[in-house]
Structure formats: structure tokens, C-alpha cells
C-alpha positions in Angstrom: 117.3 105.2 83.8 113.9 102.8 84.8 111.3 105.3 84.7 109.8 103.6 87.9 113.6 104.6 90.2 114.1 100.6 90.3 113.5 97.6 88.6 113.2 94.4 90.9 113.0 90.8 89.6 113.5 87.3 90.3 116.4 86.3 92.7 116.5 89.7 94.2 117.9 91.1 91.2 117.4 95.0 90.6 118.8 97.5 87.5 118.3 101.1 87.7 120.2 102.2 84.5 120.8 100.6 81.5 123.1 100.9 78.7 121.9 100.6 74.6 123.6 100.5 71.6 121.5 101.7 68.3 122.9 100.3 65.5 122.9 101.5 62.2 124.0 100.4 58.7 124.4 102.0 55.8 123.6 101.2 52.0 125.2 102.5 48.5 121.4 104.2 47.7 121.2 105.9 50.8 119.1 104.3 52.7 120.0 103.6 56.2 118.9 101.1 58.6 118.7 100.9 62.2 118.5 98.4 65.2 118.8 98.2 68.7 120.3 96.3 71.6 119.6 97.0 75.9 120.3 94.1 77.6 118.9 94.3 81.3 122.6 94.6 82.7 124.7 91.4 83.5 122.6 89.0 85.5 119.7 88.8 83.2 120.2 86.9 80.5 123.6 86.1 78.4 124.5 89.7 77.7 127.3 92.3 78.4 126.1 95.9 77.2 130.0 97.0 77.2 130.4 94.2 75.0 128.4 94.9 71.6 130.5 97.4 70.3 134.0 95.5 70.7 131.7 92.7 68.9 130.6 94.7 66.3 133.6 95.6 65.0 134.4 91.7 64.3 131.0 91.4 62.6 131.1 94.4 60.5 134.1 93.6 58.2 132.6 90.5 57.4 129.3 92.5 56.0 131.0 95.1 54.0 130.1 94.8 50.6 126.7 92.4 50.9 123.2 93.3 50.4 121.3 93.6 53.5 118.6 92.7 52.1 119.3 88.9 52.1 118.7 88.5 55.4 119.6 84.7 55.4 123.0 85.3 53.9 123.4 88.3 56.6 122.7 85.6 59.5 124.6 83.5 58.3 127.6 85.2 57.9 127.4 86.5 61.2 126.8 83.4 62.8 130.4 81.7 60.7 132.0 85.1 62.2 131.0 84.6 65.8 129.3 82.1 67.5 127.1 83.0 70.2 126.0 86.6 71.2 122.8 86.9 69.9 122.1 90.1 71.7 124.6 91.7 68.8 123.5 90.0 66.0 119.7 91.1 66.9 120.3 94.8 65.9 122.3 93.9 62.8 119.3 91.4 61.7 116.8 94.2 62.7 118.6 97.3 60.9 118.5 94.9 57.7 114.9 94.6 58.3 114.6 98.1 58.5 116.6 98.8 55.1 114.2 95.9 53.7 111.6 97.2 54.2 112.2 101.2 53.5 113.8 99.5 49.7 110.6 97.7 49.1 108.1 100.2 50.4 106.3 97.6 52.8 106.6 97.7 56.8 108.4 95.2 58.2 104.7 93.7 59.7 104.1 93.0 55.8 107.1 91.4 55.0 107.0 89.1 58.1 104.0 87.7 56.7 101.0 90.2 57.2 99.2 92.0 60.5 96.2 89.2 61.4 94.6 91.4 64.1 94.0 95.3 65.1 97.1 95.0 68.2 96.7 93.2 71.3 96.0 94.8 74.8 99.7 95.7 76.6 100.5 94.9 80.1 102.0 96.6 82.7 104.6 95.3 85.5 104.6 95.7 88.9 108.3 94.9 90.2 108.6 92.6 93.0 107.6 94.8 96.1 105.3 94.1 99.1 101.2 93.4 98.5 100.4 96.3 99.3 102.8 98.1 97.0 101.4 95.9 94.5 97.9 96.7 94.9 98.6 100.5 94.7 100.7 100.3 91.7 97.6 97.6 90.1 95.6 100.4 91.1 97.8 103.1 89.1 98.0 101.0 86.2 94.4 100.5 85.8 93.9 104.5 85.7 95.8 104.4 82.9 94.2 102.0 81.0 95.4 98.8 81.8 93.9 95.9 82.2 96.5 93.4 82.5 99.1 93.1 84.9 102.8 91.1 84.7 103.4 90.4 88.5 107.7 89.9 89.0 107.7 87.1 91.6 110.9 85.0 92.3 112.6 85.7 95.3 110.9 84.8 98.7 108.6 82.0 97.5 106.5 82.2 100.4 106.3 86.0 100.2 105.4 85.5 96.6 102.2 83.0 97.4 100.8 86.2 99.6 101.7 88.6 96.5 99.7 86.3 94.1 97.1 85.6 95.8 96.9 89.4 96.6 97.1 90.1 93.1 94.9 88.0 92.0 92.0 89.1 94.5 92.5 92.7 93.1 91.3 91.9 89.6 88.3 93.2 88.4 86.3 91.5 85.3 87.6 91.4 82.1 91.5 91.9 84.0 94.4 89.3 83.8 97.3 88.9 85.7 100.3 86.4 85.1 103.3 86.1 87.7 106.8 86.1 86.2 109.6 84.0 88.3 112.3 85.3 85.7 113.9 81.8 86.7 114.1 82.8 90.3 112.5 80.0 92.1 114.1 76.7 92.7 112.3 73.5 91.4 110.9 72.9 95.0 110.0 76.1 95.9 107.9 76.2 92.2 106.5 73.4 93.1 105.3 74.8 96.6 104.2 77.8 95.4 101.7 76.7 91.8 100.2 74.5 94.5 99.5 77.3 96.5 98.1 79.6 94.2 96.1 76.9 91.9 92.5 78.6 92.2 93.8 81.9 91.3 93.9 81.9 87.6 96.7 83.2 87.0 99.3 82.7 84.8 103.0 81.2 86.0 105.7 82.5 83.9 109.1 81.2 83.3 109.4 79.8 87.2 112.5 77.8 87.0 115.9 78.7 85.6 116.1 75.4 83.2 113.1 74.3 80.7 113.7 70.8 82.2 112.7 72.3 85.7 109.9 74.0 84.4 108.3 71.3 82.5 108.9 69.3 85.7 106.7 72.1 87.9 103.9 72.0 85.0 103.5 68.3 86.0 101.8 69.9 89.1 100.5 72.9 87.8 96.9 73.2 87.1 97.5 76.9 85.7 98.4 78.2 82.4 102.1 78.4 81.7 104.5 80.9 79.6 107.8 80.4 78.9 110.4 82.9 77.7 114.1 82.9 78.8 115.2 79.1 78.3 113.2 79.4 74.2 116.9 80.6 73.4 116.1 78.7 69.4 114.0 76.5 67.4 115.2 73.3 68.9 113.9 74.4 72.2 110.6 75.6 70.4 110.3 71.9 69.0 111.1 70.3 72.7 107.9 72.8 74.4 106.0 71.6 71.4 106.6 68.0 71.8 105.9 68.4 75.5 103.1 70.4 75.1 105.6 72.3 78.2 102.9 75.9 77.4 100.6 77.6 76.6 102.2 80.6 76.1 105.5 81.5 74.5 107.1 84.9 74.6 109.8 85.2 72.0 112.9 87.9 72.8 114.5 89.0 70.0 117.6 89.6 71.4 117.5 86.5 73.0 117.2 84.3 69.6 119.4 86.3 67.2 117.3 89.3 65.5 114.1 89.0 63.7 115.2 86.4 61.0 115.5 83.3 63.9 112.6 84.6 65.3 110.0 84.6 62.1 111.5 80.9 61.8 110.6 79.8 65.4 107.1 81.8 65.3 105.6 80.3 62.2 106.8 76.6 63.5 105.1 77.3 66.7 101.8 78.7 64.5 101.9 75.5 62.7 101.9 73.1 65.6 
């Protein structure tokens, strides 16, 4: 169950409950690793909960008897086994990470290639609800610490100008706020609303279904932009780069594949 009683986002979509699957795979020097899959139910991204375990049982045979440590020749096994579904794969790839690192001694942080700072301030969302919803739950929030704020936007464009603007007036110094569309706005209402909200210094997240649509709405945004959703692998990391379609990229594990696709993809983007 959402600890908030509902979870409202872009398009009007709302989950309550939500079902996950822990993985876990087992070594001959009894170690034992584990991962983790939740999608958001149906109608977020490409992913049937009900689904992973039938598709586990096709990828598991195909394991039996290799080193998980190898996590290249894990992913690509699984990848010759079934195409698609990389919501499954992601807690295979991450229980192998797991059993990595536990063999070797080293968290997982050190074996992805070091931590570089002391952790990053978190963020809460406030789910799509009415400004002054918002403001009470920004209020909350900020009791408890936070001082950044993900705004779920996406479903009455002209509602949503009012809740960013609202947002955005709330803030107090050294506060951020960035409003996530979760794909939910069409090209022309994007385009309506970025115009609308351009002095507010906020952030515009994923605001089109498409990363063609998006780029197109950053051609009139005069705001920072993240994308997350449509980065689904490195050739669409190479296309934002090229672009120059963000400033921000939000990598989802389970979107990508597990951990091994997403170290790829990360250190390109460092890079360039």
C-alpha cells in the first residue's frame, strides 16, 4: 500500500497498491544474492507485476550453472533468452551485484566505480492534487526536513500552470522544486504550459510521452529540463547528448535492464 492512501500522476493516473517480487539467487559458497522489482502497476511504464515470476522461470534455467559474478555474461544471456522485459532482468542484474560484492568484500558503490560525494539531498512528491493541497503537504515536507519538492503535474494543463506557479511561490531560499508531467501532457499543451511558468525556476520533467515531443517543447522552454521515462538505453542517452535535449537525466533501473546497462549509460553521460 502508498503510504500517502493514493498516488496520483500524469494523465489522471492513480495506484494505491502495488505488487513486488524480491528476487534471490543462490551460489555453491553460500552466499546469496538479492534484487527487487515494483513496477507502478500497468499504465506506468512497460511492466506487468503478475508477469515477472512466469518470466523468471524462462530466465532461470538459462543461469543455472554460471558465475554471477560476470555480470556481462549474466546480461547477456538473459538478453539471448528474452528480449525485452527489463523490469525482470533488473533484479537478476541487481542480486548478482549483490553476490559481487558480499564475494569481494566491497559495496556495490565501490565496485560501480567509487562514492564522489557525502549523498545528495532527497526530494519529496506531492501527487497531483489541488494548490492548496499542495501547499499543505510542501508545508509537511519541509517539517521534516525537506527542502526539495517533485511536483506530479500532467493532467489538466491549465490546472497545472496554477499548481506551479503556486508551488513555486511557496519556496523559501535554498528550496527547489521541479514539476514532473510523467508524459501526461500533449505536445501543445507542454508547450502552453513552460510558456506559462518561464519565470518560475522550476524544473520541467519528462512533459511529453515521446523524447521527440520533448525535445520539441525544450525549443520553447527557457527552464531546466529532466528526462527519465523515454532514456529506456544508451542509444537514447547518445540522442539527449547530441541534442543537448537536458540538463538532467534520471536513470530507472528497472527501466534500462538492472545495474550493469545502467553503469554503461551513466559513465557515457559523465563523459559527455
Amino acid at each position: 500500500p502508498y503510504v500517502g492512501g493514493a498516488y496520483h500522476w500524469g494523465r489522471g493516473n492513480v495506484i494505491r497498491t502495488a505488487l513486488t517480487t524480491v528476487t534471490t539467487v543462490d551460489t555453491d559458497k553460500e552466499i546469496k544474492g538479492c534484487g527487487e522489482c515494483c513496477p507502478i502497476g500497468g499504465n506506468y511504464l512497460a511492466a506487468y507485476a503478475e508477469g515477472i515470476v512466469p518470466a523468471l522461470s524462462l530466465l532461470g534455467p538459462a543461469l543455472i550453472g554460471e558465475d554471477p559474478r560476470q555480470v556481462h555474461v549474466i546480461e547477456r544471456l538473459m538478453d539471448n533468452t528474452l528480449q525485452g522485459h527489463p523490469y525482470v532482468k533488473s533484479a537478476i542484474d541487481a542480486a548478482c551485484w549483490d553476490i559481487l560484492g558480499q564475494d569481494s568484500g566491497q559495496p556495490v558503490s565501490v565496485l560501480l566505480g567509487g562514492v564522489l560525494t557525502d549523498g545528495g539531498p532527497m526530494y519529496r512528491v506531492v501527487p497531483q492534487k489541488s494548490p492548496e493541497a499542495v501547499k499543505r503537504e510542501m508545508a509537511e515536507h519541509r517539517a521534516n526536513g525537506y527542502r526539495q519538492f517533485q511536483i506530479k503535474v500532467g493532467n489538466d494543463w491549465k490546472g497545472d500552470i496554477e499548481r506551479i506557479i503556486s508551488a513555486a511561490s511557496l519556496l523559501e531560499p535554498g528550496e527547489s522544486a521541479f514539476a514532473d508531467a510523467n508524459r501526461g501532457w500533449t505536445l501543445h499543451e507542454a508547450v502552453q504550459v513552460v510558456r506559462a511558468v518561464r519565470d518560475t525556476g522550476v524544473m520541467i520533467e519528462q512533459p511529453c510521452a515521446s523524447y521527440e515531443e520533448c525535445l520539441h517543447v525544450r525549443s520553447h522552454c527557457d527552464l531546466p529540463m529532466k528526462l527519465d521515462e523515454c532514456i529506456t538505453d544508451l542509444r537514447m542517452a547518445q540522442r539527449l547528448v547530441i541534442d543537448k535535449a537536458a540538463e538532467v537525466v534520471c536513470l530507472k533501473i528497472s527501466n534500462l535492464g538492472g545495474l550493469t546497462k545502467a553503469r554503461r549509460i551513466r559513465d557515457y553521460l559523465v563523459e559527455h
